[in-house]
Structure formats: C-alpha cells, structure tokens
C-alpha positions as CSV (number, residue, x, y, z in Angstrom):
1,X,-2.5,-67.1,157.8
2,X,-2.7,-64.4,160.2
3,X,-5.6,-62.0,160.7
4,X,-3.4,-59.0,160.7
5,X,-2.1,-58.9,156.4
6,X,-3.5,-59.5,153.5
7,X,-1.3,-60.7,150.4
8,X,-2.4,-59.7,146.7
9,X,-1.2,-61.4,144.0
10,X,-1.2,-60.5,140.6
11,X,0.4,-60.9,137.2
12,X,0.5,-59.0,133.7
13,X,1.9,-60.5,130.9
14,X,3.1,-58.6,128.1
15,X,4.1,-60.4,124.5
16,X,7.0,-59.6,122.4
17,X,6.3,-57.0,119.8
18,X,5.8,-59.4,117.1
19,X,4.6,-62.5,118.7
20,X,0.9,-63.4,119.6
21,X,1.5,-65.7,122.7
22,X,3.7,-64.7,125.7
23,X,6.7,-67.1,126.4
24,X,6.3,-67.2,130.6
25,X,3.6,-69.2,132.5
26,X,1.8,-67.7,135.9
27,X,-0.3,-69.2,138.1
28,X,-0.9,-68.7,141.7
29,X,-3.3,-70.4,144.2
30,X,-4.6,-70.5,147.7
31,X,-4.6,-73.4,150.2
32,X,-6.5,-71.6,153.0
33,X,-6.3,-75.5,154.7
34,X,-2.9,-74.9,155.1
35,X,-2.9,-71.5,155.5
36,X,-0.5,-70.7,152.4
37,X,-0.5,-69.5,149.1
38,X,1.5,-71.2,146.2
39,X,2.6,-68.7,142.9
40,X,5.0,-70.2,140.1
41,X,6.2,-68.7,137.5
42,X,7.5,-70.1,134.3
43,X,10.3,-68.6,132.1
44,X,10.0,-70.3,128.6
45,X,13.2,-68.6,128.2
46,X,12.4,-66.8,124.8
47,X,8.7,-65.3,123.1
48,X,6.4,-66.9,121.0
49,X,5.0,-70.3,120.6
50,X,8.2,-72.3,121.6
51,X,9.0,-70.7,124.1
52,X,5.6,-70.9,125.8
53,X,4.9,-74.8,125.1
54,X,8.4,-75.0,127.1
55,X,7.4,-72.6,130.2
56,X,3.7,-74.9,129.7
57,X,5.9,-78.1,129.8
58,X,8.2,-77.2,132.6
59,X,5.2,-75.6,134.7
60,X,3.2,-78.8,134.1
61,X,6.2,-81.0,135.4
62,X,6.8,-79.0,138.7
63,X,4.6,-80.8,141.2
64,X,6.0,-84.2,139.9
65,X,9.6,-82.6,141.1
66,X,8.0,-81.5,143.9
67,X,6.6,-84.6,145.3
68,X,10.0,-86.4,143.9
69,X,12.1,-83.8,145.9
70,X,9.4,-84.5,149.1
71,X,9.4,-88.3,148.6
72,X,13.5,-88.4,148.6
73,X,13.9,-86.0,151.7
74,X,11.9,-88.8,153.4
75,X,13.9,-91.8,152.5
C-alpha cells in the first residue's frame, strides 16, 4: 500500500426488531505482506438464527472457493 491514503474499515450491524442475532456476517483483515486488505461480507439472506448459521456457513466456505477458483485458473 501506498504512503499517500489510508483506508478505514468498519461495520455496524443492526438486528431485526424482534430477533436477537443479526442474519449477515463481517469480517475484514489486513495482509500488510501483500500490501492488501481483504473484507467479506455475508448476507444470510433473512434475520435471526437461520439466517446467520447460513451467512456463518457460506462465510466459512469462501476461502475453500477461493483456493478452488485459484487452483482451476492454474490448470
């Protein structure tokens, strides 16, 4: 990353009025290696428990894709 910006990440998560648990899944993170940053985001395409063990599930399984999508571009 260049000297000359600064990027600022952030996230707020608001729940449906009657459900405890939000349905989406954040998360953000730094390589400063490779000089990038990495942020997903998760729909779990609803509110409540269900839909967050979905946006969990899906957000759990994304670097598999990604290293199936890498490893196939190679081939």
């Amino acid at each position: 990353m260049s000297d000359g910006f600064f990027i600022e990440v952030n996230c707020q998560q608001v729940s449906h009025f009657d459900a405890r648990i939000c349905g989406d899944t954040f998360l953000s993170k730094r390589i400063k290696e490779e000089g990038r940053i990495i942020a997903v985001l998760s729909d779990g395409m609803g509110h409540g428990v269900k839909a967050n063990m979905l946006s969990t599930l899906s957000f759990h399984l994304s670097p598999i894709w990604m290293a199936w999508i890498s490893s196939a571009k190679g081939s």
